[in-house]
N, C-alpha and C positions, 0 to 999 in steps of 0.2 A: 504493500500500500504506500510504495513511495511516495504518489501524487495523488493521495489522500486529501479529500478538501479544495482543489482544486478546477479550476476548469479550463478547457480547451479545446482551441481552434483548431482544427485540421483543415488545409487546405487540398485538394487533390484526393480525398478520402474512399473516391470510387476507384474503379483500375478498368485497365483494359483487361480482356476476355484473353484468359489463358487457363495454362494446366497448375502453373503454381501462386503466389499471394505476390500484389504489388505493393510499395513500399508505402505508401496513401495510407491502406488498410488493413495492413499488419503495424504502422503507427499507431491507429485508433483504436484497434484491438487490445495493443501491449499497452497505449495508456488508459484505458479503461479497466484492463487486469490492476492496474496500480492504485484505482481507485478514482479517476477524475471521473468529470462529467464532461460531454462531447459536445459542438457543434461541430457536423457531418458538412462540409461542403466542396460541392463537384459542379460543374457544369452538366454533366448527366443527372440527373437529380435522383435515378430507378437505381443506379452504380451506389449512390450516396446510402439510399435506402438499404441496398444489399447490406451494406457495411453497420447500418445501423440494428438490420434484424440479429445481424452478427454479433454484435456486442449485446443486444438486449438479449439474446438464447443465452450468453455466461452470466446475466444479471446486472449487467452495465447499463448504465443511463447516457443515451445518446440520443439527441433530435438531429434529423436530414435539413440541409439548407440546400436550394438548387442554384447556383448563381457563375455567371461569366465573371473572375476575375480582374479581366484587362478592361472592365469596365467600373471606373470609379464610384458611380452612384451603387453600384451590386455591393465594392467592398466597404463603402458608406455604412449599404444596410447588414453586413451581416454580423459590424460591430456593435451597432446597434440592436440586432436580435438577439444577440450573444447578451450582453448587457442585461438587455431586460427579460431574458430569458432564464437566466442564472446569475445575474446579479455584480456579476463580476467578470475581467477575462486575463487568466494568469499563465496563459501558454498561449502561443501561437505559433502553428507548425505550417511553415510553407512548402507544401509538395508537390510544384511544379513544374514541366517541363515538357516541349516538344523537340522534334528534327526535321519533322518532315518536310522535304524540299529543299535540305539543305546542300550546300554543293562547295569548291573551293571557292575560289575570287572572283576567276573570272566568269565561272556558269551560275554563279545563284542569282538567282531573280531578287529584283527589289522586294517584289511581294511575298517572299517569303523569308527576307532578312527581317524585313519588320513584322511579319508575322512571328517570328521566333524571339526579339529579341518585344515585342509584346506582351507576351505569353510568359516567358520567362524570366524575364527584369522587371520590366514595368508593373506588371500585376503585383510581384512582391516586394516593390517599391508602396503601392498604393494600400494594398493590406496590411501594410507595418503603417504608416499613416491616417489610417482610420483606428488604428486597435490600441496606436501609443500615447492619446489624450486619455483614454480608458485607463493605463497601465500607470503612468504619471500620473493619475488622481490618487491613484491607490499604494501609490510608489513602489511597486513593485511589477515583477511581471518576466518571462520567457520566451525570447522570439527565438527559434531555429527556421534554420531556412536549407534546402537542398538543394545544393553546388552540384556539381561534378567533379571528378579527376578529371577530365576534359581540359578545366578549367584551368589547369599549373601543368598541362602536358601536350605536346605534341596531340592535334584530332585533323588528320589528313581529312579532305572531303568536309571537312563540321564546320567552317570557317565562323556562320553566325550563334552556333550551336555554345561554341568555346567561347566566344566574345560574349553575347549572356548571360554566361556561367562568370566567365571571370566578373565582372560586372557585380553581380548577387554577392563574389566575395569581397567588394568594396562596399558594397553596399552595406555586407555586413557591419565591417567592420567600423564604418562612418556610423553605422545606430549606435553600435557597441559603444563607442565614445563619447557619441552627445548625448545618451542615454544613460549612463552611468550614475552620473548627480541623481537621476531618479529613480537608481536601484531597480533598473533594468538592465536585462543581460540580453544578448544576441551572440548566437555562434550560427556557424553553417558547418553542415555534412558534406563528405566529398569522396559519394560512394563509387568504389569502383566498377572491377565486371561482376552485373548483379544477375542471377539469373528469375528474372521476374518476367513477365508477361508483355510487356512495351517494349523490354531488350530483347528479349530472345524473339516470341511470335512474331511482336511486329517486322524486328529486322528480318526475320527468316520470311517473311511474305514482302516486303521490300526487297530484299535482293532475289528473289526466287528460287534459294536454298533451302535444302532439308536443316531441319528444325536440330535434329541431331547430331548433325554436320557441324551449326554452330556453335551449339552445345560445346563439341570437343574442342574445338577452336578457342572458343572464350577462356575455357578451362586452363587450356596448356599455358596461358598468357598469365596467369595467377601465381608468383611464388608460394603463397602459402597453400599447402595440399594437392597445387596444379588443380583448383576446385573455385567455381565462382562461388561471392557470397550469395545468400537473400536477400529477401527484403529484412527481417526478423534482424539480423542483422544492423541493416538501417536502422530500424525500430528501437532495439537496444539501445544505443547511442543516442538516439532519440530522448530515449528516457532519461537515461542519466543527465539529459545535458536541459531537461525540464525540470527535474528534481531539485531539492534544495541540497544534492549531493555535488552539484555542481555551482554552488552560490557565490563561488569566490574565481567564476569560470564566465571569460565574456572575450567575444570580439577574435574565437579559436575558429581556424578552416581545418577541422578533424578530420581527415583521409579514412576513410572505410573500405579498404581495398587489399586486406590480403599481400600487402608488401609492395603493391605493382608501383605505389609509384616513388619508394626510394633506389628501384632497379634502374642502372645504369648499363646500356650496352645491350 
């Protein structure tokens, strides 16, 4: 019951359609095993619900929000839902992120640089903005937010993929600082090859590879085990880094990856 007493935002809490848990709702799961209480939100709002029956079947207290993030007035209201929903809002987890379309320098479309760096910077720009008047009243409060490895490495082909990741890790750490005086804390995750449902499925029906194919491929790429993480993984870190186990911890891009990215050569 680390996060006993507590309540919290998940952003991204639905997942794409796959065989294992994406990292959105294996978040909202592991912080509801701890004790918080949940605001659910996804732009699919059915995805959101799944997550929500989820947690209510172990006894957890979660409500579904359905909202477009990159859209300011959505993340307006879902601090305000939260707020007056539960009274308080002492986490907020940002788990968001696309690829699609992405290409090097010279083939990416505009419309899909600024679709991506939309999706992925600016929405967790805007959801730390509406939730950190909330967090400063109460002078306290928990942003994480989900980087990439992408983001501090070499991503051939991701050009705008890596530019909004790294970004989120300024971003972080510009809250982390002017957030401070108000005993608020911000870190970002920086998971590596995860084997969830958006990496693996999606990639393997984007490149038009067998599923399993990638699988091993991802794997071999992992110093630790030659084995991708999970999501559960993310989740863990997660926690800790919501917890008051973490109170003396702000403004940290913690690498979730298995070793891959102190490997040189």
């Amino acid at each position: 019951m680390r996060l006993a007493g507590k309540v919290a935002i998940v952003v991204g809490a639905g997942q794409t359609p796959g065989d294992t848990i994406g990292n959105g709702r294996a978040t909202a799961i592991s912080f509801a095993r701890e004790g918080a209480r949940l605001l659910l939100v996804d732009r699919n709002g059915d995805s959101a619900r799944e997550t929500q029956e989820m947690v209510s079947a172990e006894g957890g207290e979660a409500s579904a929000f359905e909202a477009d993030v990159t859209d300011e007035n959505a993340c307006r209201a879902i601090a305000a839902e939260c707020a007056s929903r539960y009274g308080r809002i002492d986490v907020l987890h940002n788990n968001v992120g696309i690829g699609a379309g992405d290409a090097g320098a010279v083939h990416l479309e505009l419309d899909a640089w600024r679709r991506i760096l939309d999706v992925n910077l600016t929405a967790m720009f805007l959801s730390c903005k509406h939730v950190l008047p909330h967090m400063r009243e109460q002078r306290s409060g928990s942003i994480i937010n989900i980087s990439s490895l992408a983001s501090i490495a070499a991503a051939v082909g991701m050009l705008a993929y890596k530019v909004s990741k790294a970004g989120v890790n300024a971003l972080t750490q510009q809250i982390a600082m002017t957030n401070a005086r108000h005993g608020i804390r911000c870190n970002a995750i920086l998971p590596g090859l995860m084997n969830t449902p958006m990496a693996v499925e999606g990639i393997a029906q984007a490149r038009g590879i067998d599923k399993e194919v990638l699988i091993k491929a991802r794997d071999s790429m992992v110093p630790l085990r030659a084995e991708m993480g999970t999501a559960w993984d993310v989740a863990n870190a997660a926690v800790f880094l919501a917890s008051d186990e973490a109170k003396f911890i702000t403004g940290v891009l913690l690498p979730v990856d298995g070793g891959q990215s102190i490997k040189i050569g």
